[in-house]
N, C-alpha and C positions, 0 to 999 in steps of 0.2 A: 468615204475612205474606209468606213470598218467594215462596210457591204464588198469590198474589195479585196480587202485581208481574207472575209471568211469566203470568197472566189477562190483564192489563190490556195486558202488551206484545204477545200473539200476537195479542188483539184489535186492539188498533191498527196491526199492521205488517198481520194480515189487511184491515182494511177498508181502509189503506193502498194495498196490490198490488192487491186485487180490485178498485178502483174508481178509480187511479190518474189515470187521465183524465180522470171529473170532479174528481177532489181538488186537482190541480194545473189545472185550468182557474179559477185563480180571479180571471181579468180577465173573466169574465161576473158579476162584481160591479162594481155602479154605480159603486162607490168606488174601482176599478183596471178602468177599462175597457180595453178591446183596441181598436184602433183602427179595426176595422169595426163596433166598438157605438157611437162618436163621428158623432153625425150631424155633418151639415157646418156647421151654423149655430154649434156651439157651439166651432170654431175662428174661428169670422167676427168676433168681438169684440178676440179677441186680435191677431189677423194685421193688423187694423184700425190696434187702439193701436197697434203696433208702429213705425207710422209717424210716431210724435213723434221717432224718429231722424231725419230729415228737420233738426229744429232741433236737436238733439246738434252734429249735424254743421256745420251755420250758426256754428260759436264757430271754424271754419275757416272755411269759403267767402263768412263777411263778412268776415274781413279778406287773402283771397285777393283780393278783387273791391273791396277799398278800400273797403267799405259801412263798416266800423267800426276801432276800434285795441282794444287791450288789452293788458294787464301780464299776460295769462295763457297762451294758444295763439301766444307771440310768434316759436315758429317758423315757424307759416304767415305771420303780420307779413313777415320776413324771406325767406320764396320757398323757404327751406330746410328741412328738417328729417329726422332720421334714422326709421326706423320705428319705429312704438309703435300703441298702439291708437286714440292723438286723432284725430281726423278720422276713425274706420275704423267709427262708426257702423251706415251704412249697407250696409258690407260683412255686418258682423251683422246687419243687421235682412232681406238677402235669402238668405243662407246660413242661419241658424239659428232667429231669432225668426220670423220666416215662414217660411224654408225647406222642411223637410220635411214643418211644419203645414198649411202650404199645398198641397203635394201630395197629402196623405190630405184636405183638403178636397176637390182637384178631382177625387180617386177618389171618394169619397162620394158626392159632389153626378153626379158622372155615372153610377155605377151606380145611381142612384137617381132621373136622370130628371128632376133640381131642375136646368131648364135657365138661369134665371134667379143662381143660386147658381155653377153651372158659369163663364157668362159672367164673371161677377166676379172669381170665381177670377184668372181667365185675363188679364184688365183691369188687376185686382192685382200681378197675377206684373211686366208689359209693365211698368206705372208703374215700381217697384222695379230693375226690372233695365237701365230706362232711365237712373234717378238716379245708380244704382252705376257703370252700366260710365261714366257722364260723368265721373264724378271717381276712379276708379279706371284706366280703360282696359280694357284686358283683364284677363278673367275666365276660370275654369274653369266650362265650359257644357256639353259633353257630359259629362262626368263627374262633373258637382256631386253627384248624389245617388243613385252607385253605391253600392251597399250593398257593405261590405267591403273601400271603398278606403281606404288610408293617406294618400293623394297621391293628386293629382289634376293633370292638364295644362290648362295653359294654352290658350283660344283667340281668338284676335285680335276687334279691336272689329267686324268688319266681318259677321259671323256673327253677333255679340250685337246689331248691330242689327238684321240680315235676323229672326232670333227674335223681338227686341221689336215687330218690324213683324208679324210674325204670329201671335204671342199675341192684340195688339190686334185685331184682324180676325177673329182666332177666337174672341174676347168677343163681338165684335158680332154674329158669326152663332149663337151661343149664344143670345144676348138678345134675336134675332129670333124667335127659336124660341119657339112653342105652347108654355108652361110651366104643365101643369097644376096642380100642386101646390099645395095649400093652405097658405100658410105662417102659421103662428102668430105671435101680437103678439109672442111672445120673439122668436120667429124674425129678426119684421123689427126688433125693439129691437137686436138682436145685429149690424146695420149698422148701425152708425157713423156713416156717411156722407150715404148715400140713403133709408135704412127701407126698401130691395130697391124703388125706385120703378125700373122695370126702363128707361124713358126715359133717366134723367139719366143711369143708366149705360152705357147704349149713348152719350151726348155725351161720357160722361166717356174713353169708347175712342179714340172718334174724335180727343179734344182729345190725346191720347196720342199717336197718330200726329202729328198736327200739330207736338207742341213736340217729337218723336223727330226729323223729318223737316227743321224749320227749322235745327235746328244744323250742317245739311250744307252750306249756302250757299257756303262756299267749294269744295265739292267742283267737277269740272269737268261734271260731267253734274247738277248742280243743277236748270238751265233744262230740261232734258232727261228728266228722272227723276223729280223732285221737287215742285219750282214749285207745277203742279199740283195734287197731291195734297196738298201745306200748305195752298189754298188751300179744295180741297177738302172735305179732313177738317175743317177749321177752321167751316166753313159750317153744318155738322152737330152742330160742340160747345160747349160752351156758350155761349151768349148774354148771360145777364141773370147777377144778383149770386144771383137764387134757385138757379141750376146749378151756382154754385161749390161745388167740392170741399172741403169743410173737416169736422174732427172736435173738435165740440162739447166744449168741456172746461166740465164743474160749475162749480168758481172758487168753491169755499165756505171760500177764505183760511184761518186759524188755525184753522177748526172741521169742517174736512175731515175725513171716515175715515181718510182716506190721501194723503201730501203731492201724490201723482200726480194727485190730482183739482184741482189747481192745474194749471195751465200751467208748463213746465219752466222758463221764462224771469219767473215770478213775482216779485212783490216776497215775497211771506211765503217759498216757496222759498229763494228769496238763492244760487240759482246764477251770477249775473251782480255781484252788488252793488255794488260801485266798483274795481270789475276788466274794463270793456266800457264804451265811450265809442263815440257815432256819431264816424266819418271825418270829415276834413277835405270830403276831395272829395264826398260827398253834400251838406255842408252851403252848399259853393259854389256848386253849380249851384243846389241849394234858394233862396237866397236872393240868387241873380242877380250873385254876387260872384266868379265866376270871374277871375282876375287876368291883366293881360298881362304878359309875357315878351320881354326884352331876348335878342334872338338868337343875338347877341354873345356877350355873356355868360352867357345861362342864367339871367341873376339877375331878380326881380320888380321892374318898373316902379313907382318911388313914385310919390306922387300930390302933385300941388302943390295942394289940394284946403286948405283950412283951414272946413271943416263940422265939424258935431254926430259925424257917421259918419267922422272922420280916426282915430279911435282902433281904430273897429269894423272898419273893411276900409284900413289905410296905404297901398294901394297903387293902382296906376291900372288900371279895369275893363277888359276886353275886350269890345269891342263890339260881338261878336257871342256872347250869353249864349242860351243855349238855352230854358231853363224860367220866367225868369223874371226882374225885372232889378230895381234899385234904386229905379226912383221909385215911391213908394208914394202919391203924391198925384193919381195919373191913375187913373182906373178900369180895374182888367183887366192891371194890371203886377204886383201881387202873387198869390202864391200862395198860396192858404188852408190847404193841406194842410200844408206847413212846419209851420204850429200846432199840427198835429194829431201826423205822423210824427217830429220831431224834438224833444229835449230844450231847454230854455232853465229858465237859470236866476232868471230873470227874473220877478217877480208871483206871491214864494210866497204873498201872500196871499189870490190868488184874487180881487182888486179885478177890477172892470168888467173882465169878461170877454164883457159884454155889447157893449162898446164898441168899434168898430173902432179907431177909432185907436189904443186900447191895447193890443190884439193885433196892429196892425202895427208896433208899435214896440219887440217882444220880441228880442230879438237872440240869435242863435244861434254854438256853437263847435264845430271837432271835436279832434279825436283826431290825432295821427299817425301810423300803424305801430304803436310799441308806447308812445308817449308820452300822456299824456292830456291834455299842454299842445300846442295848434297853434303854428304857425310865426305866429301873433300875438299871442304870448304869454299867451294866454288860455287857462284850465283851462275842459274842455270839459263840467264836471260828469258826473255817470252818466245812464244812460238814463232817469230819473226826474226829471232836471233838476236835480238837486242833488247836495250830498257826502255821503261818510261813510254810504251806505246798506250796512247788514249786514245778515245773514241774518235770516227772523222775525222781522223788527220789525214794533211791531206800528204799524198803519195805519190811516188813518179812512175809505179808501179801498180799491179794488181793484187799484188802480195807474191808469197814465194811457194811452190809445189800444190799442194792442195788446204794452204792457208789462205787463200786467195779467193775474189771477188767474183771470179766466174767457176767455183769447183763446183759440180758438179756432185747432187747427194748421191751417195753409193746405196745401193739397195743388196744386189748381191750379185757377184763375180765368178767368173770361171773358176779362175784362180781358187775359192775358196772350195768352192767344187772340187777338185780334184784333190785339192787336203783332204777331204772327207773321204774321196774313195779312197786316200791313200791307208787313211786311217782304219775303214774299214778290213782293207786288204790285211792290211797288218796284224788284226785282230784275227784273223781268219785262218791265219799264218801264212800267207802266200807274199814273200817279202819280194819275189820278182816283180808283179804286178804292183807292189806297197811301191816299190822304188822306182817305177816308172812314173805313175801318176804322182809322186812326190817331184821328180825330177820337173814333169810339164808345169807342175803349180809353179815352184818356186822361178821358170823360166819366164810365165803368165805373170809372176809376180813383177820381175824385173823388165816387162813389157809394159804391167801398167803401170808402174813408180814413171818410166820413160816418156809416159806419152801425157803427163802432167807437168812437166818441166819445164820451166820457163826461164831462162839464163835470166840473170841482171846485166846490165850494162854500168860500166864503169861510166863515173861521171869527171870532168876535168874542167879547173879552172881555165880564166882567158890567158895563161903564161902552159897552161899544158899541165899542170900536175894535178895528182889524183885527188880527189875532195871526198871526203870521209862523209858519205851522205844522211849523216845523224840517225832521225828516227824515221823515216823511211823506208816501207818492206819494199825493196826493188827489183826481189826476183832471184831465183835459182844460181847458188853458189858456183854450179858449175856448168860444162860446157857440155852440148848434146855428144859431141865427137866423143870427150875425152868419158862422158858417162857408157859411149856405147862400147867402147876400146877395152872400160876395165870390168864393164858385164860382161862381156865377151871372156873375160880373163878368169873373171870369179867362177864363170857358168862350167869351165872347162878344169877351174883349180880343186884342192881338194875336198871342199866342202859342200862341193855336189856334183862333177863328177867324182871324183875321189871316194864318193860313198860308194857299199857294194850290198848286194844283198846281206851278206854276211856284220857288216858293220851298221846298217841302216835301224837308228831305236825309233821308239814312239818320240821321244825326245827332236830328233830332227823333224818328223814331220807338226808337231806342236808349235814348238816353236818357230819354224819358218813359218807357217800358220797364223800365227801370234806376229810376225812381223810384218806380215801379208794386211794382217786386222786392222794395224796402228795406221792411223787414228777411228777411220770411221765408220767399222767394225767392233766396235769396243766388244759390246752385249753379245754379238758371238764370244767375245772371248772371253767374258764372264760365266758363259754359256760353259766352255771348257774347262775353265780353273775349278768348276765349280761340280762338274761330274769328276773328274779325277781329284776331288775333296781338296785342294789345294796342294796337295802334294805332303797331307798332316800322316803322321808319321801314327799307324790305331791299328787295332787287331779287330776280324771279324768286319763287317758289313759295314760301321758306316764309325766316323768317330763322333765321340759323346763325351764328356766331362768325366775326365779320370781314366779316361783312354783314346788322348790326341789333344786332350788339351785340359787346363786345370784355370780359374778365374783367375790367374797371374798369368799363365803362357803356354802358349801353343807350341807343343814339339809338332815340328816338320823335319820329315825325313834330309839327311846331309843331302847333296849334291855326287859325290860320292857313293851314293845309295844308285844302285843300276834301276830300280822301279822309278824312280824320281823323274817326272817329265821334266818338270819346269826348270832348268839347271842355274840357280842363282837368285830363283824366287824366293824370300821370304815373307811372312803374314808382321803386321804390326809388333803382333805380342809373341811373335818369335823369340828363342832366345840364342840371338843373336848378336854381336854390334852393330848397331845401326836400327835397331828394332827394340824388342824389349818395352814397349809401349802396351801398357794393358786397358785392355777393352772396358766398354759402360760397365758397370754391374749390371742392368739386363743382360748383357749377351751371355751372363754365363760362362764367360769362357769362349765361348764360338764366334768364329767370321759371321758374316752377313750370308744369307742362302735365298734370300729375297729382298724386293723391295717390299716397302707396304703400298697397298693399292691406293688413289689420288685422294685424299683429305677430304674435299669439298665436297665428292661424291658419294663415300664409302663411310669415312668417319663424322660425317654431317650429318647424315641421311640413312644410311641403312646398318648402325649398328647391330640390330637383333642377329640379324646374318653374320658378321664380323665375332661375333661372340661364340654363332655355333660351330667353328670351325674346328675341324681334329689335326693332328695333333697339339697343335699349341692355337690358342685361341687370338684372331687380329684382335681383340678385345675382352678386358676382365669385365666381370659381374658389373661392378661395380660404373665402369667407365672407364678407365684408366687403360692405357696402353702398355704392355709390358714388353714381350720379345718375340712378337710375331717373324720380325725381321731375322729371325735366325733359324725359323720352321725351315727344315729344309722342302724341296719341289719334289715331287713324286718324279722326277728323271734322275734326283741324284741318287735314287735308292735302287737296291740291286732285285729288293723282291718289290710286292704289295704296298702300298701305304700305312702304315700304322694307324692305329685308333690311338696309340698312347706312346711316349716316349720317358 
């Protein structure tokens, strides 16, 4: 028997030594492959989904950007918060989930000549590392993906965006490129996006540069530099709702393979479920109730008003309302969209939905911060329009507009596209061409609110009457007819035709912009509150403690104020009624101007870097994290980056 054993073992250790290199070569097995037997397509699926991080990270930059309130991310609510991984998404999704993936894609795809696969790559990389460094700031860029590092250095915004400017550009010359290649139906099923339609993604580059390009407006060589080239690139990327960027989610609710085949933000999911209310200030401007402001005081103007609507809005309007305004009996003053994008609690049973009048008479609430009752004492229900929604309920429905099980992640839109030219034009001074591409967005806008809509159906007991369908998201309040009858009415009344060169501000194009965003846009719109400094009221280049804001309260310019974009925004520690909340002691006095980069990765692992940063350091001496979160990004400054502040 032991003459046996040591047969078996000299055999094996011989065929072992003799053949060691193929014995140990065993990633030329399908099932453990090496990463040059990984063709490139079959990275292309993953690197794709990865980008529902994008809404991960929206449970921050809605309620950075006042889109929404919540009992849950309530230290972005508050401007504050210490590091951890919430909001840091995106830092994973371009470091890790695409990261390194994505580099053996564009090794692959270029030694291989798939010039169309290449382009994308590269298109990919730019979108990603556009999103991160906006809510991040600086990043490590040379050194991200040194093999061997521990640590990695920091490099300022102004470099990650000359990079992101030149990924994109080297997409598009990629995807001009002769691509012989034959790709297979898996091939093109494994994008996501386009199905490798090599057009859209050459618009999808160019719209890259566009929204890269637009958030520098305050810089001082804007006019100089820029202008242009938003203008430019934007001409070139998408146009229509068909060029939008978006990734198709299943949405096959409770009988999904896998919960991911829902939308993150699902009703069966119940990532969100009576923990996330829309904001006050979307639901103001929404519905033309923006309020005025006692100067004196800060405090909200009643209303000697003894109507139907004293309860709904107590206070006296501002009359000059941006999107939309309260009479609802003139043609073209209501805004159809409100019905579609924002919750009401109003008509759980799906009655005459057909009916104009009784979709204009739904009444909407928001959120404040981290309250779910507004400063009108109204609870602002969930995003479903009702209470009490938990997780996995089940539903007779898919949910309602783009709360729902098959929405589809938004990446980036015509629509927002032509905000950007609109906005460049306007900067330009050329307000005919400002008012045109403003006029086609907010048209695009009202096409794609449209094409999300999912009516509900009224439900009736066995005697015929209407049954109040509890907690149940069952679908779109109103009717396609009666939404397309009163778009038709708005598009033509006087809050966008009505506009003229002569009356058209930065104001309208922001905020329709802003309303274009809500929901799944947020980080562009952080992107924008955040280059027009909130709308804080400071002299000279940039505001700073003792001029824009004091560690009690932030003056922001009136409403009133004609520089003022955001018309009805105020900051926490405004002073305001309704605000008047003051910030950490870190902040100093300041809003948030950043996130901080993801915990596990940056404050785990690579302090030394964290520490050397100018001007305010992600990290003290010592350990200790102070107010990195409030450095402002080298786009919100008009010159240079400072060494010191």
């Amino acid at each position: 028997m032991k003459k046996i054993y040591t047969i078996i073992l000299v055999a094996t250790l011989g065929f072992f030594f003799a053949g060691c290199d193929h014995y140990l070569d065993v990633n030329k097995n399908i099932d453990a492959p090496d990463e040059d037997q990984v063709e490139d397509w079959h990275y292309l699926a993953g690197i794709e989904s990865a980008l529902q991080g994008l809404t991960w990270d929206c449970r921050a930059t809605l309620v950075l950007s006042q889109m929404m309130a919540t009992s849950n991310y309530t230290g972005f609510c508050n401007y504050y918060w210490t590091p951890s991984d919430a909001g840091g998404e995106m830092w994973r999704v371009t470091y890790w989930l695409q990261g390194k993936n994505l580099e053996n894609f564009l090794q692959y795809a270029t030694e291989h000549e798939h010039w169309t696969m290449v382009g994308i790559g590269w298109a990919l990389k730019a979108h990603s590392w556009d999103v991160t460094s906006k809510e991040n700031g600086d990043m490590p860029l040379r050194q991200a993906f040194e093999p061997g590092r521990l640590s990695h250095d920091y490099d300022y915004q102004d470099l990650i965006y000359d990079s992101i400017q030149t990924w994109a550009l080297r997409a598009i010359d990629y995807l001009q490129m002769a691509d012989q290649t034959i790709y297979s139906s898996d091939a093109k099923k494994s994008d996501l996006i386009y199905k490798l339609d090599n057009q859209k993604w050459i618009k999808f580059a160019h719209g890259i540069l566009c929204r890269n390009m637009i958030s520098l407006v305050r810089k001082t060589d804007f006019l100089s530099k820029y202008a242009d080239q938003v203008i430019e690139h934007g001409k070139l990327a998408m146009q229509t709702l068909d060029d939008d960027a978006m990734i198709i989610v299943p949405g096959d609710g409770s009988d999904a393979q896998f919960p991911a085949m829902n939308h993150f933000w699902a009703p069966v999911r119940g990532n969100i479920g009576n923990n996330w209310w829309q904001g006050d200030y979307i639901v103001k401007i929404m519905t033309g109730t923006v309020p005025l402001y006692d100067h004196a005081s800060g405090g909200i103007v009643r209303t000697d008003r003894t109507d139907i609507n004293t309860s709904y809005y107590p206070y006296a309007l501002n009359p000059n309302q941006i999107i939309c305004d309260t009479i609802k009996s003139t043609p073209g003053h209501y805004d159809p969209r409100v019905a579609a994008k924002l919750s009401t609690r109003d008509n759980r049973t799906y009655e005459d939905i057909d009916k104009e009048d009784k979709v204009k008479s739904y009444k909407y609430y928001g959120g404040v911060f981290t309250s779910q009752t507004g400063y009108q004492g109204w609870n602002a229900g969930n995003l479903w329009g009702i209470n009490g929604e938990g997780a996995n309920v089940a539903h007779n429905g898919k949910g309602r507009w783009m709360f729902s099980d098959d929405t589809p992640y938004v990446i980036l839109t015509s629509a927002e596209i032509n905000f950007n030219m609109a906005e460049a034009y306007f900067i330009k001074g050329d307000k005919a061409n400002a008012l045109a591409c403003w006029k086609k967005a907010v048209e695009l806008d009202i096409q794609f609110t449209r094409k999300y809509i999912s009516p509900g159906k009224p439900l009736q007991d066995s005697k015929g009457a209407y049954v109040n369908d509890g907690a149940n998201p069952g679908g779109d309040k109103i009717a396609l007819a009666v939404y397309d009858k009163l778009a038709a009415e708005y598009l033509a009344g006087p809050y966008v035709a009505g506009i003229t060169t002569s009356t058209l501000t930065l104001s309208h194009i922001m905020m329709q912009k802003y309303v274009h965003e809500y929901p799944w846009l947020a980080y562009e719109a952080w992107v924008d509150l955040r280059k027009y400094q909130y709308d804080i009221d400071f002299t000279g280049d940039y505001p700073k403690n003792g001029n824009g804001w004091t560690k009690e309260r932030v003056q922001q310019k009136w409403d009133e104020d004609p520089t003022k974009v955001y018309k009805g925004f105020y900051l926490k520690a405004a002073d305001v009624e309704g605000r008047r909340s003051k910030y950490d002691d870190h902040n100093n006095g300041s809003p948030a101007y950043r996130m901080t980069p993801r915990y596990n990765s940056e404050y785990m692992w690579n302090a030394p870097a964290l520490k050397a940063l100018k001007p305010i350091p992600g990290m003290l001496e010592n350990g200790d994290y102070d107010n990195y979160h409030i450095s402002m990004p080298w786009f919100c400054y008009p010159g240079d980056y400072p060494e010191s502040i």
